[in-house]
Structures are given as structure tokens and as C-alpha cells.
N, C-alpha and C positions, 0 to 999 in steps of 0.2 A: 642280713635282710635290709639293715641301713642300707648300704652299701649299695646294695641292688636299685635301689629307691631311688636312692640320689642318682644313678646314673639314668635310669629311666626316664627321672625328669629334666635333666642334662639333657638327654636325648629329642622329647619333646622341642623343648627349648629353641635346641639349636634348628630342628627341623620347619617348627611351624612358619618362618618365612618363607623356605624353599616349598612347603605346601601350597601355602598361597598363591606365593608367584605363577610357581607353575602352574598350579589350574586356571588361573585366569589365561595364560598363554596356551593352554589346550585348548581352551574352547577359541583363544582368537584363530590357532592355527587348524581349529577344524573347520571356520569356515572360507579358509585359503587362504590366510593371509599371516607373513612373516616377521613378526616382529622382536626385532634385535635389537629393539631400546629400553630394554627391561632394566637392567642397569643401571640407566639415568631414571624411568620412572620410579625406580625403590626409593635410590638416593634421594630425587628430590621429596620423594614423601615421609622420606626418613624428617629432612631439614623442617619439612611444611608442618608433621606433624609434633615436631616436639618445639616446632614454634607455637603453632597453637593451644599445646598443653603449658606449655610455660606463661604463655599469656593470659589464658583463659583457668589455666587451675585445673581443668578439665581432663581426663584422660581421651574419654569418647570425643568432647573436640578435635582435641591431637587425632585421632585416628580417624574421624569425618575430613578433617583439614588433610592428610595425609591421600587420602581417596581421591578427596577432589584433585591435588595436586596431581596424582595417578593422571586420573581422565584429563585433565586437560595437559600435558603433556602425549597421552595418546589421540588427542583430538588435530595437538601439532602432525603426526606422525599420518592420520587420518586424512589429514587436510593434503598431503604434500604426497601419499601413495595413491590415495582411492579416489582425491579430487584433479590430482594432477596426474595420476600415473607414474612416479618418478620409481626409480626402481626401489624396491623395500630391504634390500640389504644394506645398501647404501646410505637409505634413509635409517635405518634402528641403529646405526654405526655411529649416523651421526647425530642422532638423538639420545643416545648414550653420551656422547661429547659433551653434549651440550647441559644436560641432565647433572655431570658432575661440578662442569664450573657454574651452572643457577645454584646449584645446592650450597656449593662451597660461599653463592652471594649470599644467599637467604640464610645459612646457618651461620656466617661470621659474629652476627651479633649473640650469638648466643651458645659458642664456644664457651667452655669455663665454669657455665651456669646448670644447674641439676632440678628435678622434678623429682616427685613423688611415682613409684609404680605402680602399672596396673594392681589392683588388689585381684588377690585370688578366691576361688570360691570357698567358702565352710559350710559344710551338712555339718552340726554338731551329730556324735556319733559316728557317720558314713565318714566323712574326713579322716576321723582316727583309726579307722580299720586298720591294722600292722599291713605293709607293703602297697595293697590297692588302692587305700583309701582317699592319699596324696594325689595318687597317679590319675582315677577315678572323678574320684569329687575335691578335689584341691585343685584344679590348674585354673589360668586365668582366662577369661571370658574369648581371646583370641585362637587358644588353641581349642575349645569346643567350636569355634567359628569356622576355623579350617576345615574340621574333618565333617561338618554339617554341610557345607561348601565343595567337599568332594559328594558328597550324597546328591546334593541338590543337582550337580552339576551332570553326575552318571544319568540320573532320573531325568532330567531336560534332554540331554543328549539322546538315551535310548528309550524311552517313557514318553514322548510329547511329539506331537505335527510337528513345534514350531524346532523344537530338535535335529529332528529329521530334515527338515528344511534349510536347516544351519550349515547338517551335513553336506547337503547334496550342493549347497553354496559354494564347501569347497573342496569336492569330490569332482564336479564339474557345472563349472558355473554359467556356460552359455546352454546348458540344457534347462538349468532353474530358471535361466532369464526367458527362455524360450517357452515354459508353464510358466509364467509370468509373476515368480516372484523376483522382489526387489534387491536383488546381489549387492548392490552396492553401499544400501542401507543396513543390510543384513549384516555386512561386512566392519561396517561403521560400528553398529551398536556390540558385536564381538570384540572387535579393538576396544571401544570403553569401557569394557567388562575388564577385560585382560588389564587395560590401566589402574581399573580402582583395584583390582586383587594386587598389582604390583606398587601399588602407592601406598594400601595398606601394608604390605608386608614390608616394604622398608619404614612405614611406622611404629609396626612392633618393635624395631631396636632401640631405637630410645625410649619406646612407651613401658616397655617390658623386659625386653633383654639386658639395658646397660642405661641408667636412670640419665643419660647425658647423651651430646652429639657431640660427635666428633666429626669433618671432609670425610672422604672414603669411608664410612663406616659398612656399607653396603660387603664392601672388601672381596667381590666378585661374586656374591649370593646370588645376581642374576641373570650370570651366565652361569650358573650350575640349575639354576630354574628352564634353563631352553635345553640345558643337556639331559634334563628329568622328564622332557614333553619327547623326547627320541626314545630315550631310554622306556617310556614306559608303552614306545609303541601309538603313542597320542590315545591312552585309556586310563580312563579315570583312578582308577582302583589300581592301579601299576605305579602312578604318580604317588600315589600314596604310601605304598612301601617304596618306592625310589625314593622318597623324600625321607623316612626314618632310616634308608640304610644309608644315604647322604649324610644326615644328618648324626650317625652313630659314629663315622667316617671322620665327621667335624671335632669331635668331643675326643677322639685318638691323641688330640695333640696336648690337648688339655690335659687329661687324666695322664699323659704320659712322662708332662712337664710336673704334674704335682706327683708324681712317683718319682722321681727322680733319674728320670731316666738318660744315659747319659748320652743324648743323641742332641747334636743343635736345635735350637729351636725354631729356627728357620725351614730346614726338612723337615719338621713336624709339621710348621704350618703348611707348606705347598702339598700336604695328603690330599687334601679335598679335591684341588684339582688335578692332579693324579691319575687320584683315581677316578675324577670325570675322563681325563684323556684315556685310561683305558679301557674304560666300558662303551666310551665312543667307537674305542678301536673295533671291538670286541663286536659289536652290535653292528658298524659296518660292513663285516665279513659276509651277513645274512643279507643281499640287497633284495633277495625277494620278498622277507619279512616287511621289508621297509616299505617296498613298494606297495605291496598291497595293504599296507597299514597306514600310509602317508596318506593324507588327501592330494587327489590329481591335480588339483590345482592351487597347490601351496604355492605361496609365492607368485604366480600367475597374473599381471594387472589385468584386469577386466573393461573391457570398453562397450556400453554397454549398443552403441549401434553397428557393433559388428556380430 
């Protein structure tokens, strides 16, 4: 039952980045718009936020710091798709560029250097239950933040006017501009969302995962976050077990290196994305699933006097 335990919270662990990211990038891409600079938003929220907690002491700093870092790198991304129309492939490609060498500037000084972790929760009592109790009422304030954040986010989506509205922004956006809601600000305040979930979620690795920064630390978690927003179909509640079985996926190399297993460790680590290229492959095969689960106007620049 150890056993079981510790992998569970293994699991967790590894997964609640890939939660994060991704829902914030389902809701950017349900209201059409593509963003492929999650990578650099992690990264630098990784750097931002464990600058801020090394400075300030603070954990919740570190991960406020980490947020903002998010949004305003998707504000860069906002400014140069939705204000200029530039293409958005192009632009997340190279907002990912750009994302790793700011980070590698902002976290230079503070390579070497270590914090304290998130603290985790204790019920006296509920905490010690054998097997649930960890998993339940032990984990750290992050991962009840994900999965309240997949709630929150299903509920806006299918639950609210202003959800629906979101939708149809990017289901088809000259019809919304045409009942005269605001597509472009719409579209704006979607990208920011998507940024602070991805500038948090590369917060979590030095705030919780791994008490230090290291360059690359991100180590492609946000291109496994835009293969979890296909993967699940762009729905909420898919994201979320796409993200534990990603996550279950991650932890293979680990538990297989402390087993002893006599396999390089190199092929262990390239599991993850693997087995993203084959559920990509896999999930291609269906294009009608896609199509009608995709919003119509993913990716689509919007002008808003035509």
C-alpha cells in the first residue's frame, strides 16, 4: 500500500503542470486562437517564479511572479497575432524562442541557489488515513488549484453566456462579431488566461517539484500541454485524465531507473514524448472527430472590418 501511495503521488506531481498548462490553452484555443508559445511561457515562469520566491521568501509570491510572467509574455504573443494579425504559428514558435533564452537571462543569477517548498496540506487525522489520506488531504495547494481550475473552467465553458460567447468566438468568429460581441478582446483576455495557467505551471517546478532552477527545466512539458488540448478533444474533463495518463507516462522512466532496469536512460526519458507522437498519430486517423470538435476558427486571424 506504501507502494501504491508513493506512486500515486509521483503521479500527481508529475502531472499537475501538464493540467495547468493545458487548460489554460483549451480555453485560449476555444476561442480560436493558436497558441505555440507555451514552452517559453512555462519556462519563463519557471525563472520568474523562483526568482521571486528566492527573493521574497515567499512561495505564493514565486507563483503570483510566475503568472504575471505568463501574461505578459502572452500579451507579447496578443500584441503581434490579434493586434497585427501576424500568423500565430509562427508567432508561438517564436515566442517559445524567445521564452527560453529570457529565462536562461532572468534565471542566470540564481542557478546554484535553493528555496524552501511548497508546504503541503495536514488534516490531523484525515492526512493519516493508510493510502487516501496523503493522496486526499496531503498534497500541496497547487494540485487542489488544477483540478478546481478544470471545474471552474468546464462550468464557464458549458454553464455561462459569457462561455458560450467564448465559444462561438472561436467556432466562428465573424458571426459573433456580426451579434456584436467583441472577438478580438475576447480573444485577448483568453490568451491571458492561457498565459497565467502556463506561467504558473512552469512555476510549480521550482516552487514544488524540484526546490532549484535549472535553463530547460520546462524540458518540453509545453509541448505535451498543446498535444493534451488535441488529445482531449479541446474538453475539459479529457484534459484531465490526459494529463494523469501523461503524467503516469512521465514517472515510467523514473520508477524504471530506480528498479533497476537495464534499459538506457535516455530511451526511458524520450517515453513521454513518444508516446505524445503516438496518440497524435492515433487521434489523426479520426479527422472527423477532429473536425467537429476543433473550433472553426482555430488559428484564423480576425479583421474585425471584414
Amino acid at each position: 500500500m506504501g507502494l501504491i501511495e508513493a506512486i500515486i503521488l509521483a503521479v500527481l506531481a508529475a502531472s499537475t503542470p501538464l493540467l495547468l498548462a493545458a487548460t489554460g490553452e483549451l480555453v485560449t484555443e476555444r476561442a480560436g486562437v493558436l497558441n505555440l508559445g507555451v514552452e517559453g511561457m512555462m519556462i519563463v515562469g519557471a525563472a520568474c517564479g523562483f526568482g521571486g520566491a528566492w527573493l521574497s521568501g515567499s512561495v505564493v509570491i514565486g507563483a503570483l511572479c510566475g503568472i504575471a510572467a505568463g501574461v505578459l509574455m502572452s500579451l507579447i504573443f496578443a500584441l503581434m497575432t490579434l493586434g497585427l494579425a501576424v500568423n500565430q504559428v509562427a508567432t508561438g514558435l517564436a515566442l517559445t524562442i524567445l521564452g527560453i533564452g529570457l529565462s536562461g537571462l532572468i534565471g542566470s543569477r540564481f542557478v546554484g541557489e535553493k528555496i524552501s517548498l511548497a508546504p503541503h496540506l495536514y488534516i490531523p487525522a484525515l492526512t493519516d488515513i493508510p493510502l487516501v489520506g496523503r493522496i486526499l488531504f496531503g498534497e500541496d495547494a497547487f494540485v487542489y488549484l488544477s483540478l478546481a481550475l478544470v471545474i471552474g473552467v468546464w462550468l464557464f465553458l458549458y454553464r455561462t453566456r459569457a462561455g458560450l460567447i467564448l465559444r462561438a468566438a472561436g467556432d466562428n468568429h465573424a458571426s459573433a462579431h456580426a451579434l456584436g460581441y467583441p472577438v478580438l478582446r475576447i480573444r485577448m483576455f483568453a490568451v491571458m488566461f492561457g498565459g497565467a495557467c502556463a506561467g504558473l505551471a512552469g512555476a510549480y517546478l521550482p516552487l514544488v517539484y524540484t526546490p532549484f532552477f535549472i535553463p530547460g527545466m520546462t524540458a518540453g512539458r509545453g509541448w505535451i500541454a498543446l498535444a493534451l488540448v488535441v488529445f482531449a478533444n479541446w474538453k475539459p474533463s479529457r484534459v484531465l485524465a490526459g494529463a494523469y495518463l501523461f503524467g503516469a507516462v512521465t514517472l515510467v522512466q523514473f520508477q524504471a531507473q530506480a528498479m533497476g532496469v537495464a534499459v538506457p536512460s535516455q530511451f526511458l526519458a524520450m517515453l513521454p514524448y513518444v508516446a505524445t507522437i503516438v496518440v497524435l498519430a492515433l487521434i489523426s486517423r479520426d479527422a472527423t472527430a477532429i473536425r467537429l470538435n476543433a473550433p472553426a476558427s482555430l488559428g484564423r486571424p480576425f479583421h474585425a472590418d471584414t
